[in-house]
C-alpha positions as CSV (number, residue, x, y, z in Angstrom):
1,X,-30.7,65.9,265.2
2,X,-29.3,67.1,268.4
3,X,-27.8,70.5,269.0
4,X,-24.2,69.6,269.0
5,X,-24.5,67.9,265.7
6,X,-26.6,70.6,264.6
7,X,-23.5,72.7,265.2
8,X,-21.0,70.9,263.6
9,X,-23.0,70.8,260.8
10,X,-23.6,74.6,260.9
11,X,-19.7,74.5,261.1
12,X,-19.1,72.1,257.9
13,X,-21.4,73.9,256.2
14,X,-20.5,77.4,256.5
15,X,-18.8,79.6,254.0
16,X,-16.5,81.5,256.8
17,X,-15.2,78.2,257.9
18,X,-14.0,77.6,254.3
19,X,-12.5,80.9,254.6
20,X,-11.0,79.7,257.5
21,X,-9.7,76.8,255.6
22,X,-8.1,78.6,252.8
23,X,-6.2,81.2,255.6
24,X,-4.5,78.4,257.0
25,X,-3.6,76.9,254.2
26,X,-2.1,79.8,253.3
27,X,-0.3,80.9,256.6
28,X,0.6,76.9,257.2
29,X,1.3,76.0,253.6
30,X,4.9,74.5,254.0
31,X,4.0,72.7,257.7
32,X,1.0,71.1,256.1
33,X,3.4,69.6,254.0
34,X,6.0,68.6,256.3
35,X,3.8,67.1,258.6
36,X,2.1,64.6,256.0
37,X,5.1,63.2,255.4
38,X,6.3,63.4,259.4
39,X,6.6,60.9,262.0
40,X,3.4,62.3,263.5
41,X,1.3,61.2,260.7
42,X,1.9,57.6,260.9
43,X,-0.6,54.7,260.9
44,X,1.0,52.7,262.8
45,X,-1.3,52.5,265.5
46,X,-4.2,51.3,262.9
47,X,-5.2,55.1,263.7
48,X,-4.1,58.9,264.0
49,X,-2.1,59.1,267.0
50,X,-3.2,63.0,267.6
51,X,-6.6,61.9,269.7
52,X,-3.7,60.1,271.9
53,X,-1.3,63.2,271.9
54,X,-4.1,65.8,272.5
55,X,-4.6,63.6,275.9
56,X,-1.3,64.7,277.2
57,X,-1.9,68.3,276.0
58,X,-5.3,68.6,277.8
59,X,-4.8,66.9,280.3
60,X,-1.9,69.2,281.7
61,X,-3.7,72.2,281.2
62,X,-6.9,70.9,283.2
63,X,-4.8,69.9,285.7
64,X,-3.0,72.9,286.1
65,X,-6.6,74.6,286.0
66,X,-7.6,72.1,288.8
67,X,-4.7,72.8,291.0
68,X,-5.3,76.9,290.3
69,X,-8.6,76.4,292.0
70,X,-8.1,73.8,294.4
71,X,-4.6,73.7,294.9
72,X,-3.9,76.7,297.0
73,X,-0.6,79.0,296.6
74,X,1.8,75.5,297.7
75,X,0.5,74.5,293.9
76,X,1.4,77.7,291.6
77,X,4.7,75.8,290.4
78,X,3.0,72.7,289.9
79,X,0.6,74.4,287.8
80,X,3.3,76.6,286.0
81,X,5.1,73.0,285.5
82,X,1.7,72.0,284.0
83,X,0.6,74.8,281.5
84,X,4.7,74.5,280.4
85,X,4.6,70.8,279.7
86,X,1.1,71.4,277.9
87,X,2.3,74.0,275.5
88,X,5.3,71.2,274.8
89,X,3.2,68.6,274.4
90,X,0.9,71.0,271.9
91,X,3.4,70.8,269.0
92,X,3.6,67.1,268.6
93,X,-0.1,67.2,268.9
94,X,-0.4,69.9,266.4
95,X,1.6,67.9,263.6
96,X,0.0,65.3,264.1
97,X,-3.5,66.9,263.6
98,X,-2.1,68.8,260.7
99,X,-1.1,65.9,258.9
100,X,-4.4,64.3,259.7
101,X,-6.0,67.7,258.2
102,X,-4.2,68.0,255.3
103,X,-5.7,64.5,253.8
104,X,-9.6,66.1,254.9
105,X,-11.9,67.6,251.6
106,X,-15.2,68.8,252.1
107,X,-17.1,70.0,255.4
108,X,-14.4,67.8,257.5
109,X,-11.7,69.9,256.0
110,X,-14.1,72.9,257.4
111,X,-14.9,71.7,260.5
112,X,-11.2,70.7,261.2
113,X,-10.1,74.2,260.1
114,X,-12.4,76.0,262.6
115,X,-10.9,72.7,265.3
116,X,-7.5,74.1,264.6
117,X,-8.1,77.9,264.9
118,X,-9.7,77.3,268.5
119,X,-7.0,75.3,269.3
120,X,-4.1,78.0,267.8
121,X,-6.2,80.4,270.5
122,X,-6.3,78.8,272.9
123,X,-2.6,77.7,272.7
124,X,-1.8,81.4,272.7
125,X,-3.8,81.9,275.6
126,X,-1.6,79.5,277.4
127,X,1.1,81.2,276.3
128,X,0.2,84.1,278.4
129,X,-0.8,82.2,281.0
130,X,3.1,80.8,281.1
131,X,4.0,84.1,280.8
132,X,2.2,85.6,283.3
133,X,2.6,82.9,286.1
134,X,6.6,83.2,285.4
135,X,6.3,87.1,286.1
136,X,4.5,86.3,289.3
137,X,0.8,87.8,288.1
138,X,-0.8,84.5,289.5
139,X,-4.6,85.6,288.9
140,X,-4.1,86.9,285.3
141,X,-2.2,83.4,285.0
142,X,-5.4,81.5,286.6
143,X,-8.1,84.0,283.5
144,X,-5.8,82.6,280.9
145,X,-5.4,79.2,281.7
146,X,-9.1,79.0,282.5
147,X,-10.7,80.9,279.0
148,X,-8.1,78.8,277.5
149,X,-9.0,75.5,278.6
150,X,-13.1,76.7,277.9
151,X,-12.0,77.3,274.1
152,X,-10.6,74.0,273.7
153,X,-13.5,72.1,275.3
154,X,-15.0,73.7,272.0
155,X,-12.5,73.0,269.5
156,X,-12.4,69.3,271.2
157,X,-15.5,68.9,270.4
158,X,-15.4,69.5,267.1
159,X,-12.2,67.6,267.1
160,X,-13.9,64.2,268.8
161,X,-16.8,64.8,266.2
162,X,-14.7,64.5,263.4
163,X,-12.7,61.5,264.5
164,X,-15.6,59.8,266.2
165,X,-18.7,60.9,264.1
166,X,-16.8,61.2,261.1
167,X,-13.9,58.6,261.0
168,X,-11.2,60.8,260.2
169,X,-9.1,59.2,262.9
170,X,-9.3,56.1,261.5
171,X,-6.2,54.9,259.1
172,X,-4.6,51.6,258.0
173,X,-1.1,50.5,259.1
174,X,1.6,52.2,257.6
């Protein structure tokens, strides 16, 4: 078995991520239940429609990262425009991923727990990089956006595991 799947199984298996679990079920109890029902949890598509939405989200943020590095000071408001649109894009995404969480059991219900809690991170890493690059602190804006975007290459793994590996994304019409 290779490493990454060694780790997601490390991740479905583990007691703290069922921990995890139960937390936000807790803290999230009443938007679990809205977004089941929501428009975001449709299977219209013949599958989940958050792998599409998380596209939009990520890929603002990386290209705000991208213009940050490459870009040059011409590109801060571009990138500001960027992280802002990202965070937008993020709720619909997050429904949609709730709803899709809320109908997992077992170590997908665990590994999707520990997807969302790096992905609540690094949303509120974002955040302050928003924050910061609309109070003109350009560099701290860059360190957010950039450990930001390095936790959700990890939660989108896991993510991509559980709807690739482990079918979760798939869903009749409906």
């Amino acid at each position: 078995m290779s490493l990454p799947q060694r780790v997601a199984r490390a991740v479905g298996d583990s007691a703290l991520s069922e921990r995890v679990a139960a937390a936000q079920e807790f803290v999230y109890g009443p938007i679990i239940d809205w977004a089941r029902r929501s428009p975001f949890h449709t299977g219209v598509l013949g599958h989940s429609v958050h792998p599409l939405l998380t596209d939009v989200t990520l890929g603002c943020w990386l290209s705000a990262s991208i213009l940050d590095v490459a870009g040059g000071p011409q590109a801060r408001h571009s990138a500001l425009v960027l992280v802002g649109a990202g965070l937008g894009a993020a709720v619909p995404t997050a429904l949609s991923g709730t709803g899709d969480w809320a109908e997992m059991t077992d170590s997908e219900r665990r590994i999707g727990a520990v997807h969302a809690l790096g992905t609540d991170a690094a949303v509120v890493l974002l955040l302050g990089s928003l924050i910061a690059r609309m109070r003109g602190h350009q560099a701290l804006g860059l360190k957010l956006g950039l450990a930001g975007n390095a936790i959700m290459a990890g939660a989108g793994f896991l993510g991509g595991h559980l709807a690739l590996n482990r079918g979760t994304a798939r869903r009749g019409a409906g």
